[in-house]
C-alpha positions in Angstrom: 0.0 0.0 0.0 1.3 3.4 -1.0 0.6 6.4 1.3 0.4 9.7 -0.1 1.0 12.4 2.9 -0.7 15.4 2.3 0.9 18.2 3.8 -1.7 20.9 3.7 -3.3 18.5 5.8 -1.3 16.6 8.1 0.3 18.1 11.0 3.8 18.0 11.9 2.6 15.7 15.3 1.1 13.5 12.7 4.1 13.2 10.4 6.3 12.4 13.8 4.1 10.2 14.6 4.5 7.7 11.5 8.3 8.1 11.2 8.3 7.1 15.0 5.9 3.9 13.5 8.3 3.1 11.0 11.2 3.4 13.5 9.9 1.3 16.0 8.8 -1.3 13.4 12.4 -1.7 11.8 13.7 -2.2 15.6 11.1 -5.4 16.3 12.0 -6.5 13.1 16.0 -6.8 14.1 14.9 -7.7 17.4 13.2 -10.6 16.1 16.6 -11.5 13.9 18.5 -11.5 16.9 16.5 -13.6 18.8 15.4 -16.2 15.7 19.5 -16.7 16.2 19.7 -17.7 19.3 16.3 -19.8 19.7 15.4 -16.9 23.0 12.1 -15.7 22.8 11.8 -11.3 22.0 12.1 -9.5 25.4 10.4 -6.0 25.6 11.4 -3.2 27.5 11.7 0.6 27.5 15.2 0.4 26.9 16.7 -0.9 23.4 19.8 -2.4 25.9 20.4 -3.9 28.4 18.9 -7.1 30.5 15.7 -7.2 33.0 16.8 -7.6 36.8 13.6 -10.5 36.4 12.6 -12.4 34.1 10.3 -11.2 31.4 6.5 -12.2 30.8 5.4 -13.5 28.0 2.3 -12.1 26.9 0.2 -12.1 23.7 2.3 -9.4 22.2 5.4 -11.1 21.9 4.1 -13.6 19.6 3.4 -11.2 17.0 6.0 -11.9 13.9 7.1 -8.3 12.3 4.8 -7.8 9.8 1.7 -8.4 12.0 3.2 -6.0 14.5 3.9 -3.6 11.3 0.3 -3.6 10.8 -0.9 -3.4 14.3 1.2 -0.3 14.7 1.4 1.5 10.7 -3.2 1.1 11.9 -2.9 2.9 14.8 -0.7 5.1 13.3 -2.8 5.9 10.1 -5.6 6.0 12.7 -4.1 9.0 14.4 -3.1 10.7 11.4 -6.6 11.1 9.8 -7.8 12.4 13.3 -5.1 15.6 12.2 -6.1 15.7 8.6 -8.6 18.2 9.4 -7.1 21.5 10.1 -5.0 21.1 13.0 -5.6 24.5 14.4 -9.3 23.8 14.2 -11.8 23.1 17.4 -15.1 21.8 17.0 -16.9 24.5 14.9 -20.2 25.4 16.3 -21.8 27.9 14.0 -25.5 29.2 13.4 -27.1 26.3 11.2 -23.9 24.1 11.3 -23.4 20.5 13.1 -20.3 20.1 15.0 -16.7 19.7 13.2 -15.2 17.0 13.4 -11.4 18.8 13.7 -9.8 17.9 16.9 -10.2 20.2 19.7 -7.4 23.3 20.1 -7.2 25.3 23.1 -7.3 28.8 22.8 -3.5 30.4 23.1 -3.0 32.4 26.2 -3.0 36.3 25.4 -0.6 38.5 27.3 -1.6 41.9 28.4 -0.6 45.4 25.7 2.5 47.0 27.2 1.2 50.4 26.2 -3.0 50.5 26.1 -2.4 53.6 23.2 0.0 51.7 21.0 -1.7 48.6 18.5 0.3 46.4 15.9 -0.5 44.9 12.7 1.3 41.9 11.4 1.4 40.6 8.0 2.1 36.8 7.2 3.6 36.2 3.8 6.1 34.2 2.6 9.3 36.5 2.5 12.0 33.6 1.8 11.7 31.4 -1.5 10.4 32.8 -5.4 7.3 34.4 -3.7 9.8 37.6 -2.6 9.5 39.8 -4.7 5.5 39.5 -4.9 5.5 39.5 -1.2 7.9 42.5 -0.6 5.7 44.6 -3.0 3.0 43.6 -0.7 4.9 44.8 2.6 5.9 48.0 0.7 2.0 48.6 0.1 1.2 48.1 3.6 4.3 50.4 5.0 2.9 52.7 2.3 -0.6 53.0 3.8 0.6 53.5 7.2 3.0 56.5 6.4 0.1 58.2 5.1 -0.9 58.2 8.5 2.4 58.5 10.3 1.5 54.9 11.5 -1.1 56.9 13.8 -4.3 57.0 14.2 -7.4 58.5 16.3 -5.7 62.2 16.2 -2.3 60.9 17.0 -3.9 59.0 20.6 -3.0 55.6 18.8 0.7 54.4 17.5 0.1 51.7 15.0 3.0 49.3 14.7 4.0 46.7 12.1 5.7 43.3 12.4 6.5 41.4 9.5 6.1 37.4 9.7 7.7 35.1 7.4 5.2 31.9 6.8 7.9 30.5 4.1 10.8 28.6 4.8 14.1 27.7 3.3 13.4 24.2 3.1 10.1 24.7 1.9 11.1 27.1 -0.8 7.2 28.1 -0.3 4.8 28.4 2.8 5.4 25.9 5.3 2.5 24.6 7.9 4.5 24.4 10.7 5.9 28.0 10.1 2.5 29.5 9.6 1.1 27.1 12.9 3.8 29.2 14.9 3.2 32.8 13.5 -0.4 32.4 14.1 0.0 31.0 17.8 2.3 34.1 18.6 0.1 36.8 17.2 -3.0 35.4 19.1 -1.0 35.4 22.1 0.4 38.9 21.3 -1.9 41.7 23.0 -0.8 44.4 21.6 -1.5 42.7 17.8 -5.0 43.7 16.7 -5.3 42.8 12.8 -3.2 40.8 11.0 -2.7 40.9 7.2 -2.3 37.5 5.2 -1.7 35.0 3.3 -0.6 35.0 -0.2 -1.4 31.1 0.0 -5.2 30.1 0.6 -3.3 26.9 2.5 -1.7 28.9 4.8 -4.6 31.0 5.4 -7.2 27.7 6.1 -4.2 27.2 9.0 -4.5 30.3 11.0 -8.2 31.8 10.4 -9.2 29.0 13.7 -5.9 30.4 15.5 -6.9 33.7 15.2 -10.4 33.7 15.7 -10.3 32.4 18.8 -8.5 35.0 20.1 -10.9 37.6 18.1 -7.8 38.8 15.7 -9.5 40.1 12.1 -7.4 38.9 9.1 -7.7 40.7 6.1 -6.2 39.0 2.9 -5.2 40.6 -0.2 -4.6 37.7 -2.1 -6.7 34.4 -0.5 -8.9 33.0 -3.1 -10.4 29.9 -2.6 -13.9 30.3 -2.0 -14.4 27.5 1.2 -12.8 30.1 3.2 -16.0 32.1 3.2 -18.8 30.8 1.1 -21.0 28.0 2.1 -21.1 25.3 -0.8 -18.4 26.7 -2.6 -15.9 24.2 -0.8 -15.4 20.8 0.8 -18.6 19.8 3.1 -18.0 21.6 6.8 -16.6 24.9 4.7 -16.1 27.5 5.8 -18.0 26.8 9.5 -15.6 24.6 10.7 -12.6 27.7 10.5 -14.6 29.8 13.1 -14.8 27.7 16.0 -16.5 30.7 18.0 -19.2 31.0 15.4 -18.3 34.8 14.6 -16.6 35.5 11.4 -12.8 37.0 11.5 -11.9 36.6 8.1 -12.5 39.0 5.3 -10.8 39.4 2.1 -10.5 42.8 -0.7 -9.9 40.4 -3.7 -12.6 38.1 -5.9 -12.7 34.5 -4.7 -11.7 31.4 -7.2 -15.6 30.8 -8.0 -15.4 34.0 -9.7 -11.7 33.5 -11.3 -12.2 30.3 -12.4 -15.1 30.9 -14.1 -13.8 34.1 -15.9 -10.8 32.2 -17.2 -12.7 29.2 -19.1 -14.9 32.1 -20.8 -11.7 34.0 -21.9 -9.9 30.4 -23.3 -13.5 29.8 -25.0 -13.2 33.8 -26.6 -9.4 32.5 -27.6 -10.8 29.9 -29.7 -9.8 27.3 -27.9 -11.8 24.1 -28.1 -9.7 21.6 -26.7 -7.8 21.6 -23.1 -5.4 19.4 -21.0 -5.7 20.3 -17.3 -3.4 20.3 -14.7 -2.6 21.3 -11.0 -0.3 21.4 -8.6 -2.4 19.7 -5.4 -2.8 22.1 -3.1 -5.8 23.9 -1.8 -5.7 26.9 -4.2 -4.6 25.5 -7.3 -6.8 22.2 -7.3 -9.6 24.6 -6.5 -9.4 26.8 -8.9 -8.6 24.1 -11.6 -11.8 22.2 -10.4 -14.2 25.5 -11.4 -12.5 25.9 -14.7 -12.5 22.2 -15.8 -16.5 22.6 -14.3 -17.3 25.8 -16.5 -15.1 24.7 -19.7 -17.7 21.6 -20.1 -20.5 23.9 -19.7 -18.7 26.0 -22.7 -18.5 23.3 -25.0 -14.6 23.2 -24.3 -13.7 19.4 -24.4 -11.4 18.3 -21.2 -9.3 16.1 -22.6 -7.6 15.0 -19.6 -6.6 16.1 -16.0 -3.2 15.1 -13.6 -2.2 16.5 -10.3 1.6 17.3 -11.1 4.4 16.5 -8.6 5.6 20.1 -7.5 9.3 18.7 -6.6 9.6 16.5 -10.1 13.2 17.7 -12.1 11.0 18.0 -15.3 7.8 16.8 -16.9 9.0 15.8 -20.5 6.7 12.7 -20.3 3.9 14.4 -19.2 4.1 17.3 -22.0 4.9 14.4 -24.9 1.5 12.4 -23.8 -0.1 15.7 -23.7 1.4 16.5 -27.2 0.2 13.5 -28.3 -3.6 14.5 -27.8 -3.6 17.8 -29.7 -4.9 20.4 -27.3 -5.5 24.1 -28.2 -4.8 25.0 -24.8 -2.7 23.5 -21.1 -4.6 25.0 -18.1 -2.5 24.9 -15.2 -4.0 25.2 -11.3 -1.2 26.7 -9.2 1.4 29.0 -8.8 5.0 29.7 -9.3 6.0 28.2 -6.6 4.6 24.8 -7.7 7.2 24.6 -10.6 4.9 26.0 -13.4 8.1 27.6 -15.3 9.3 24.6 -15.4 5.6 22.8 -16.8 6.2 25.5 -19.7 9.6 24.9 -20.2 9.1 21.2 -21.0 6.3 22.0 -23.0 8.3 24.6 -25.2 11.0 21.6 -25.6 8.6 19.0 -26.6 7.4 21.0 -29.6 3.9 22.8 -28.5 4.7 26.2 -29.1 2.6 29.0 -28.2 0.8 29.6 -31.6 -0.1 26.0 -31.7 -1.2 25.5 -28.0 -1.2 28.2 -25.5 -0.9 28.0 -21.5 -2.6 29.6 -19.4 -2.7 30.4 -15.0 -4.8 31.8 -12.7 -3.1 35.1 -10.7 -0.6 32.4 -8.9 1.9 32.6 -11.9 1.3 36.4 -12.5 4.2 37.6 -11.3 7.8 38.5 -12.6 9.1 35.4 -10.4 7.2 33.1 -13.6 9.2 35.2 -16.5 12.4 34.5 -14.5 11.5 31.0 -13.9 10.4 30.0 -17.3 12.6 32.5 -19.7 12.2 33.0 -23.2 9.5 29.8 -23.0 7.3 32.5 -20.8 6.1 34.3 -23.7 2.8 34.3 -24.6 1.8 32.7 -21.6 -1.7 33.8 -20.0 -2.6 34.8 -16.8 -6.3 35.7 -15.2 -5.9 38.3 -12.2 -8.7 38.6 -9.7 -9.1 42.5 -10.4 -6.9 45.0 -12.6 -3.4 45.2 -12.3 -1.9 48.2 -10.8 -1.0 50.0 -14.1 -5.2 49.9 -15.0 -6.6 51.4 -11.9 -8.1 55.3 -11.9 -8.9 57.3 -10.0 -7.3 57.0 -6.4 -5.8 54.0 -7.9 -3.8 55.5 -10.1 -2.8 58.2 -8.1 -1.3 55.1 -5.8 0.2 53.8 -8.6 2.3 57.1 -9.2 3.0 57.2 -5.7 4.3 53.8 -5.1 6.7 54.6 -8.4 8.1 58.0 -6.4 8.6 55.9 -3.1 9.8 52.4 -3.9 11.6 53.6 -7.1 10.2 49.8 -8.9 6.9 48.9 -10.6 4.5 47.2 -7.8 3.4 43.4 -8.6 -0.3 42.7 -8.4 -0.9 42.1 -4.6 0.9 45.4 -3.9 -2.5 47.2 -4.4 -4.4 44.6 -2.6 -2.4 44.7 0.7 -2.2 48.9 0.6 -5.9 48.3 0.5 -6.2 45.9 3.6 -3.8 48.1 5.3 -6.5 50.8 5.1 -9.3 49.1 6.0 -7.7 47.8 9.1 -6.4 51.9 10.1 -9.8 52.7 8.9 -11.6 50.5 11.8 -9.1 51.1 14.4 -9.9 55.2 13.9 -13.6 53.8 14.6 -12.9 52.3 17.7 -9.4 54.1 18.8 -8.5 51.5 21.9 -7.1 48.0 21.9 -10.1 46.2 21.5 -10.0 43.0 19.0 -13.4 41.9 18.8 -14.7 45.7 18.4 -11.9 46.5 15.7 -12.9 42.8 13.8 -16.7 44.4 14.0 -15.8 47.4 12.5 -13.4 45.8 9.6 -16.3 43.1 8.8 -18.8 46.1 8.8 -17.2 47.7 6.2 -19.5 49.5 3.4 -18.8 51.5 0.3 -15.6 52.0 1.0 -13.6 54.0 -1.6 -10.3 52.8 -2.2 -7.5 52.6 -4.6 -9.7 49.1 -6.1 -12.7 51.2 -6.1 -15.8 51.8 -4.2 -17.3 48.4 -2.5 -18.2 47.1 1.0 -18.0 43.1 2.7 -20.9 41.0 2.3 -22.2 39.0 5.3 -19.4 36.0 4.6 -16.2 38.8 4.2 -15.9 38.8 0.9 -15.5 41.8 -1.5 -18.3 43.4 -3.6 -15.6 43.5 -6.7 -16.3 41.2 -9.6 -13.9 43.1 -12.0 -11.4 40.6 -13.5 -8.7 41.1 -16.0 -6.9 38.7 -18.6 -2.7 39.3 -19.0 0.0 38.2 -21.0 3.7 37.7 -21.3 5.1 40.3 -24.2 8.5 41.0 -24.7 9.4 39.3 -21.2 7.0 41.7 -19.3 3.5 41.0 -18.2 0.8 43.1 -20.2 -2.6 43.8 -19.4 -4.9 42.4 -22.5 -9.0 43.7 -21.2 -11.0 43.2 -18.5 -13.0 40.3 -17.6 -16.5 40.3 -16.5 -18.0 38.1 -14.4 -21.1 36.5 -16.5 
């Protein structure tokens, strides 16, 4: 039997947990070797050395050959690893019109006291180590942005705002890592001073900490989280999104589109392309499998024929293979659920090499791989790649939007990438509730950010609905020219 460990889903007990199995399995096996030897029967103790002042028991246990002891134990082991598959941060979810989750319990994280009463922080959790930097850094920049405006005051200079940066990426991850995100999220719930937090680029990540935070009543507003079980009933698996608010009151909003939207946008536009044929892929993960679900969904509504679908291995040297089978079915188009992170420059490297060039079958992303991280990733092979982004990209907005545009130039002296907008805008909605309720209160400043209505920002005027999510439907479709991204037209929602 082959087991598949799914790290958005298992926990790092979990994984312990069945190396531990494995180790202790390999040492009954020598155990028995040893013993088989020298015709003595297998002792047990909690030492590996050594010999019992007594003589030892025999009990039913030590009849057990290897592999019936592998079983016993890899069954109690699996057994204990699907209790964690849920979200491991996750209690039992009680919401209005909800039956219980089935997540294990999670106490609440203890919450020290503010050192100053008058001085509140925001954090932001992005992944500031692996490709995702330089999208992520523009994202920082926005925030820091928003709060000079302010002089990182607010309330008539009564409340200091600071702002931490958390890293939820690791080296050795090259991308978000759960155990990474698991620990930011415990110390900013236990943090009193923290009141908002600002995150994640990764709808993984984000499915992590939303139970962390909201029981300890800390608002997270996301620039970039798309997958629609975060927030809307029936978009997602079965207990989505009740079982991520454990306290029943909603802590998580978000300023861009969700996937149900992008998705669907995307499998209109390849249908306006011409394209009649597609191979689907994706990367595995919570985002990029979502989001590939509603465009494979909406491209057989279209008339678009799926000719196949594969969950890629993200770590895999190349996919050569892959790319000649595909070949070998004549698409008009290679969809691809996930981000840069997940290896897609190298997906449209491979494909390049094979022989599909863009004017024969074209490859196409959802805002994962919109980013100057893909170009440099894939190279010349990146032009003429597509790319749907859930809104407009920074050089497209008016209004206030453009004057932020202009101003990010001056200040940062580099074009922003796509989120940069996005988190400037979280960053004012959060200083925008705290001058509502100008004290370190949590629950009052998550009431005010969820209440937010016709706001006008640099994205526009629009408001929260009741489940967090943004009144903005605006899409747009982008493509790689001359090794730069370039905005082709809006998309509307239909």
């Amino acid at each position: 039997m082959t087991y598949h460990h799914n790290y958005e889903r298992a926990t790092p007990e979990s994984v312990k947990l069945v190396l531990t199995l494995d180790y202790r399995v390999t040492r009954v096996k020598n155990m028995q070797k040893r013993n088989q030897q020298s015709n003595q029967p297998m002792k047990f103790s909690g030492k590996s050395e050594g010999k019992s002042a007594t003589p030892s028991k025999t009990n039913s246990t030590q009849h057990l050959n290897a592999a019936g002891l592998r079983k016993l134990l890899l069954a109690a082991g699996v057994a204990s690893l699907c209790a964690s598959c849920q979200s491991p941060q996750s209690p039992t979810a009680t919401t209005p019109g909800s039956s219980p989750g089935s997540s294990p319990a999670a106490s609440p994280v203890a919450v020290s006291s503010p050192a100053d009463p008058n001085t509140v922080k925001i954090v932001s959790m992005l992944p500031m180590t692996g490709s995702a930097l330089g999208q992520a850094q523009t994202m920082v920049n926005g925030i820091k942005q928003a709060l000079a405006e302010t002089d990182s005051k607010a309330c008539d200079g009564k409340i200091k705002i600071e702002y931490e940066v958390l890293d939820d990426a690791t080296a050795a991850a090259g991308k978000w890592d759960p155990s990474q995100v698991t620990s930011n999220s415990n110390k900013v719930a236990a943090d009193g001073s923290v009141v908002a937090a600002i995150g994640h680029y990764n709808s993984g990540a984000a499915k992590l900490s939303i139970p962390v935070l909201n029981q300890a009543n800390v608002v997270m507003v996301s620039p970039a989280n798309t997958y629609p079980g975060l927030t809307k009933p029936g978009k997602g698996e079965a207990k989505e999104p009740n079982v991520y608010y454990p306290t029943g009151t909603r802590n998580f909003t978000r300023v861009v589109p969700a996937d149900d939207l992008q998705g669907a946008v995307a499998a209109n536009w390849a249908k306006s392309l011409e394209v009649k044929k597609v191979y689907i892929l994706d990367d595995q993960e919570l985002y990029g499998k979502g989001i590939a679900d509603i465009f494979e969904a909406t491209s057989k509504t279209l008339g678009i024929e799926v000719l196949g679908r594969e969950g890629i291995d993200i770590k895999a040297s190349d996919y050569k293979a892959l790319m000649n089978k595909i070949k070998a079915l004549n698409p008009d188009l290679i969809y691809f659920g996930g981000t840069t992170q997940s290896n897609a420059g190298q997906i449209i490297k491979d494909m390049r090499n094979v022989g599909m060039t863009p004017e024969a079958v074209k490859f196409m992303g959802p805002d994962g791989i919109k980013e100057q991280a893909l170009i440099d990733a894939a190279g010349k092979d990146a032009e003429g790649v597509y790319a749907t982004f859930g809104g407009l990209p920074p050089q497209q907005l008016t209004g206030t939007g453009a004057q932020w545009y202009e101003s990010y130039k001056a200040k940062f002296n580099a074009e922003p990438e796509a989120y940069a907008a996005y988190a400037y805008e979280s960053a004012k909605v959060i200083i925008g509730a705290i001058n509502k309720v100008c004290k370190n209160d949590r629950a009052a400043i998550r009431d005010a950010v969820l209440a937010t209505k016709d706001f006008n920002g640099v994205l526009g005027t629009w408001s929260f609905d009741a489940n967090g999510d943004t009144s903005l439907t605006t899409m747009s479709g982008n493509t790689v020219k001359g090794g730069k991204w370039e905005f082709v037209s809006a998309l509307k929602t239909e």
